[in-house]
C-alpha positions as CSV (number, residue, x, y, z in Angstrom):
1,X,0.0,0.0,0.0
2,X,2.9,2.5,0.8
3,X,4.8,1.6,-2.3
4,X,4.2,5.3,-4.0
5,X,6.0,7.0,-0.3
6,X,8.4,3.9,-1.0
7,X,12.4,4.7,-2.5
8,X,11.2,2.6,-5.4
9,X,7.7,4.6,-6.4
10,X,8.6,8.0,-5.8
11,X,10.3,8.6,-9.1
12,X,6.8,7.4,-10.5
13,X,4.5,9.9,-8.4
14,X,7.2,12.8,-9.5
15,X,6.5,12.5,-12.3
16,X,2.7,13.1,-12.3
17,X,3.4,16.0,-9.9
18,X,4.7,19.3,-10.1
19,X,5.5,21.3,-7.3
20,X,3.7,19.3,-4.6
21,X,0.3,19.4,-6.7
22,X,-1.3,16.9,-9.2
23,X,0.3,18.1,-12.8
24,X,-2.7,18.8,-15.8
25,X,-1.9,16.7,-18.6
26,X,-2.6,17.8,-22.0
27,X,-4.9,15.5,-24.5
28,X,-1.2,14.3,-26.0
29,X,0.8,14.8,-23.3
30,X,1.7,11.8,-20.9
31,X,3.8,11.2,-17.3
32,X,8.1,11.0,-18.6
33,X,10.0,8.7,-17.0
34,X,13.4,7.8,-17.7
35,X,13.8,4.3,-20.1
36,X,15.2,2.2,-16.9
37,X,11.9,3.2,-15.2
38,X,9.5,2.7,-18.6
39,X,6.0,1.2,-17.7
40,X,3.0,0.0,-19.5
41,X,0.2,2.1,-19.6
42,X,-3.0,1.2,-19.0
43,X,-6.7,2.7,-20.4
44,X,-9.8,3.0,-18.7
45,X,-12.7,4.9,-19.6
46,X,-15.4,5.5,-16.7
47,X,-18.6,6.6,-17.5
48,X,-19.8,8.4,-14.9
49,X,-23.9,8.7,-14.2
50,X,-26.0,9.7,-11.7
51,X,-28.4,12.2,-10.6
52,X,-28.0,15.9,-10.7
53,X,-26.4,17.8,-8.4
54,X,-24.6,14.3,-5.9
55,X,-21.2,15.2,-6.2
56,X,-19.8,13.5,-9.7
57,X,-17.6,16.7,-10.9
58,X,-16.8,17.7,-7.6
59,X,-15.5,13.9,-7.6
60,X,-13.7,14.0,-10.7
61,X,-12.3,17.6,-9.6
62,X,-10.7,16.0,-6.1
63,X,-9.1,13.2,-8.1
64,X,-7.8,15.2,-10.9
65,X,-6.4,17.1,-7.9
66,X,-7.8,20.6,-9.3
67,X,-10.1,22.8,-7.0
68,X,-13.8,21.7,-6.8
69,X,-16.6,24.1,-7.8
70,X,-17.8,25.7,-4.6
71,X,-21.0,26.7,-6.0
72,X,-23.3,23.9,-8.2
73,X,-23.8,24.3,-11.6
74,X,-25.0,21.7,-14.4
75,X,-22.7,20.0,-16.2
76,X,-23.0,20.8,-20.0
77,X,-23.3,17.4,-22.6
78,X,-20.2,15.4,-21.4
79,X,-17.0,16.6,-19.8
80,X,-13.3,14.4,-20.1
81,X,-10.8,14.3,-17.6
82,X,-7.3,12.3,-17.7
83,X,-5.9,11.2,-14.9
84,X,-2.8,9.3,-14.5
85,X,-1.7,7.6,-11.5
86,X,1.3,5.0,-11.3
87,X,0.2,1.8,-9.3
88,X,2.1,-1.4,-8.4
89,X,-0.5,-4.6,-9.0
90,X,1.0,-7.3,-5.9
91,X,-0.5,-10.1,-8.7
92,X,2.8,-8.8,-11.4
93,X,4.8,-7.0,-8.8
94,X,5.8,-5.0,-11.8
95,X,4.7,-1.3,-11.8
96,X,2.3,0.5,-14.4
97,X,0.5,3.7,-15.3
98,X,-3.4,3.7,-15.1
99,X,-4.2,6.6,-17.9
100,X,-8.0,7.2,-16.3
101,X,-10.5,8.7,-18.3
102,X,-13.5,10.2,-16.3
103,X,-16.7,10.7,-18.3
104,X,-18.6,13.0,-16.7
């Protein structure tokens, strides 16, 4: 569990922070690591839905680590936000990249 605090995974949560916050990617930009450090990426897309007004941007905000919306408003058709966050599965013991993409 404290692998990303761990020697080994801090090189790995650099690099999808900048300046102690959560760094905005771009639609073609992606985490750099150096090519002895290189991990698979992985793709999800989730499809968030749910009544209006429960919380799913304010979600989406928090985990994308930019400020959530202090006032509601409606979200307008469908928003996308990437999020990448660097995991070690115990099952490969080999660390990857989950590239997230929230549907909101």
């Amino acid at each position: 569990a404290g692998w990303l605090l761990s020697p080994a995974g801090r090189p790995y949560l650099a690099s999808i922070f900048q300046k102690n916050q959560r760094r905005a990617f771009g639609l073609l930009e992606r985490p750099v690591l150096p090519p002895s450090l290189a991990a698979p990426t992985v793709t999800y897309k989730l499809f968030l839905a749910g009544k209006s007004g429960v919380g799913k941007s304010a979600l989406v905000a928090a985990l994308a680590g930019t400020p959530v919306p202090p006032v509601h408003h409606e979200t307008l058709g469908i928003e996308v936000t990437t999020v990448y966050w660097p995991a070690k599965p115990q099952a490969s013991g080999r660390p990857v990249i989950f590239q997230l993409h929230f549907w909101d």
